[in-house]
C-alpha positions as a Markdown table, in Angstrom:
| # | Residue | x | y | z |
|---|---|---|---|---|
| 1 | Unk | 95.2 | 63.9 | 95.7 |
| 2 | Unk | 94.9 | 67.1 | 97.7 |
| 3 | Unk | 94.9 | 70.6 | 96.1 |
| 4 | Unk | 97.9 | 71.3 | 99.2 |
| 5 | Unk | 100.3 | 68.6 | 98.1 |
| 6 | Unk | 99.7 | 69.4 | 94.6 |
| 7 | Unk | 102.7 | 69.9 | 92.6 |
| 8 | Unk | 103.1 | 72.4 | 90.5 |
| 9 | Unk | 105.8 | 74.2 | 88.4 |
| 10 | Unk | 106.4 | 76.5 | 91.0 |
| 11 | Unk | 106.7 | 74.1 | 93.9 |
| 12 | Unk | 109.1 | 71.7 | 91.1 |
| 13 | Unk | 111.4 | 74.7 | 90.2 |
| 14 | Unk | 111.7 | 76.1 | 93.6 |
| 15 | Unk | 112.4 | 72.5 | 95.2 |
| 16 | Unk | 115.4 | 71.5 | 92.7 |
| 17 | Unk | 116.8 | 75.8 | 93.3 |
| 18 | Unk | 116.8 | 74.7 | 97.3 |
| 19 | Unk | 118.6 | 71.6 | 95.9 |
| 20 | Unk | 121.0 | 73.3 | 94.0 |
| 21 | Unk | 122.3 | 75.5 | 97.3 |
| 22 | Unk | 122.3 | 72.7 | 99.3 |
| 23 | Unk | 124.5 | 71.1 | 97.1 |
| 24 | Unk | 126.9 | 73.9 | 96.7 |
| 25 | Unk | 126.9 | 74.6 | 100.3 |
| 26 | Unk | 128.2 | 70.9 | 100.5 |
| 27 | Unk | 131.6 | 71.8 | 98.8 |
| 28 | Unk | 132.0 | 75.3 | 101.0 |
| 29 | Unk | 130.4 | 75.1 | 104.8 |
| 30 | Unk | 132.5 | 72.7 | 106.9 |
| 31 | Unk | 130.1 | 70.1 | 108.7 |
| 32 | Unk | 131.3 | 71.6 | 111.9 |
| 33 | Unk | 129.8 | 75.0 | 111.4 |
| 34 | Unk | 126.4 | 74.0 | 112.9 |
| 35 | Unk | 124.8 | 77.4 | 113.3 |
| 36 | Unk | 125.5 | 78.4 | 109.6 |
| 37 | Unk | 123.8 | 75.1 | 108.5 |
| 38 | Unk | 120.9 | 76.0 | 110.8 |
| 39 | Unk | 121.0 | 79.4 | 109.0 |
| 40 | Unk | 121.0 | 78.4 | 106.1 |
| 41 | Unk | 117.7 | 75.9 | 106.2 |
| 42 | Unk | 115.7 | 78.5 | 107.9 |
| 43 | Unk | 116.3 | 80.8 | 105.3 |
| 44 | Unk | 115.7 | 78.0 | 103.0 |
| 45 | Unk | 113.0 | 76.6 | 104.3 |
| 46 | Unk | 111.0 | 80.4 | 104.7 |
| 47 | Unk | 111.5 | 80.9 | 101.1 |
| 48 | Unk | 109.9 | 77.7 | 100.3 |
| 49 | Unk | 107.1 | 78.2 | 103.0 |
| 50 | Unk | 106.3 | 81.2 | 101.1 |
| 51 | Unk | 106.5 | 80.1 | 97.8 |
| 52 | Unk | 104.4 | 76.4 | 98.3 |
| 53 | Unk | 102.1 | 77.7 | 101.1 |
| 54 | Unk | 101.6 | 81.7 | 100.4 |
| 55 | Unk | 97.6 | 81.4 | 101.4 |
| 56 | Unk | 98.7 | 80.1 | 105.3 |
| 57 | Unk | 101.5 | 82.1 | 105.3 |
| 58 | Unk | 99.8 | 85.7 | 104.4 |
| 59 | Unk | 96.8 | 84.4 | 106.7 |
| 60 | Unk | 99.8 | 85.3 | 109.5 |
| 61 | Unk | 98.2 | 88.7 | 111.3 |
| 62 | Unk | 100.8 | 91.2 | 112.5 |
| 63 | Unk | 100.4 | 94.6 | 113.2 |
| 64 | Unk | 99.9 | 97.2 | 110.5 |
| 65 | Unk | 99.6 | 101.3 | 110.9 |
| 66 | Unk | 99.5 | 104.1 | 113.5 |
| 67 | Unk | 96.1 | 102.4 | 115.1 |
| 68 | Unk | 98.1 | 99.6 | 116.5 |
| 69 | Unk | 99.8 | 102.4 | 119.0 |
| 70 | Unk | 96.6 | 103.4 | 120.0 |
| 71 | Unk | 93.9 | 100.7 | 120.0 |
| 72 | Unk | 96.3 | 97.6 | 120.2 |
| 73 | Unk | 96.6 | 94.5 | 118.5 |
| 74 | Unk | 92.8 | 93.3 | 118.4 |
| 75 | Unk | 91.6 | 96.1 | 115.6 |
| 76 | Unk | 94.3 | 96.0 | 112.9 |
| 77 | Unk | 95.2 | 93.2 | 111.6 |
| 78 | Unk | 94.9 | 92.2 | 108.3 |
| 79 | Unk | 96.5 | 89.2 | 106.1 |
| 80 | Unk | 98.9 | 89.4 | 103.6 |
| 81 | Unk | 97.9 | 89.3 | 99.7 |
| 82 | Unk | 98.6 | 85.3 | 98.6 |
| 83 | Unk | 100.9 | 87.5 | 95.2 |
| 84 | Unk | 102.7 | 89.8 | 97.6 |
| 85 | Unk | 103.9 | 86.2 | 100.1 |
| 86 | Unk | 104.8 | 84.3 | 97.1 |
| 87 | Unk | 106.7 | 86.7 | 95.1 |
| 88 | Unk | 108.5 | 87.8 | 98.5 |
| 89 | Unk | 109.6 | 83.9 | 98.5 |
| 90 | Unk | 111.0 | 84.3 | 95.3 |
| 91 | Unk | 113.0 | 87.2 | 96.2 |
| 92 | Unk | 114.7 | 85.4 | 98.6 |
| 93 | Unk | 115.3 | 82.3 | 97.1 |
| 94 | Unk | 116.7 | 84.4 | 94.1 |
| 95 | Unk | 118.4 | 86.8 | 96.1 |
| 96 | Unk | 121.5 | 84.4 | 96.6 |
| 97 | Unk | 122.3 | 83.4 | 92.7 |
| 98 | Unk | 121.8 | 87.8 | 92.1 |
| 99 | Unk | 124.1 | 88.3 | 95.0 |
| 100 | Unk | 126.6 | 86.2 | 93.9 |
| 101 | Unk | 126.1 | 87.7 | 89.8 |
| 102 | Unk | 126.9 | 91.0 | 90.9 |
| 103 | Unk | 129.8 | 89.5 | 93.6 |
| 104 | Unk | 131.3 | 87.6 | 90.3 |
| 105 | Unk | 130.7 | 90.8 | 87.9 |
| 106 | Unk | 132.2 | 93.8 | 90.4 |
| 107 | Unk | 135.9 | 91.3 | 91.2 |
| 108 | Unk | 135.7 | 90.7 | 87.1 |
């Protein structure tokens, strides 16, 4: 089996989380509301591309620093630490359940 389908805890925990939202959204989004299902997979699905895929997705050049004004695109770019992409998928998987914490603790 290939090292890129491996599964791993991370991949197992962060699968049955995207699970648990879609299930949920299931008993509050009306089928009708297209664009917020559409919404709602992207953001999904980026989390997860970060978390299960972090080296392809921090391989992703953009622009970084003052150079990019002045000598354009071509000389400054540089990819993304594999850490910094996976724990920024994290963060936004997460973000939802600690929104919703503090949403349930501030109408207590």
């Amino acid at each position: 089996m290939s090292d890129l389908w491996y599964w791993n805890k991370e991949r197992f925990i962060s699968l049955i989380i995207v699970c648990a939202y879609l299930v949920i959204a299931l008993f509050f989004i009306k089928f009708s509301l297209i664009a917020t299902w559409i919404s709602i997979l992207l953001y999904l699905g980026l989390a997860l591309l970060c978390i299960w895929f972090p080296e392809g997705m921090g391989s992703l050049e953009y622009p970084s620093g003052p150079e990019w004004v002045r000598q354009g695109l071509s000389r400054c770019l540089r990819p993304t630490p594999c850490f910094f992409v996976r724990i920024g998928g994290w963060v936004l998987l997460l973000l939802p359940i600690v929104m919703g914490v503090v949403n349930f603790l501030t109408n207590i």
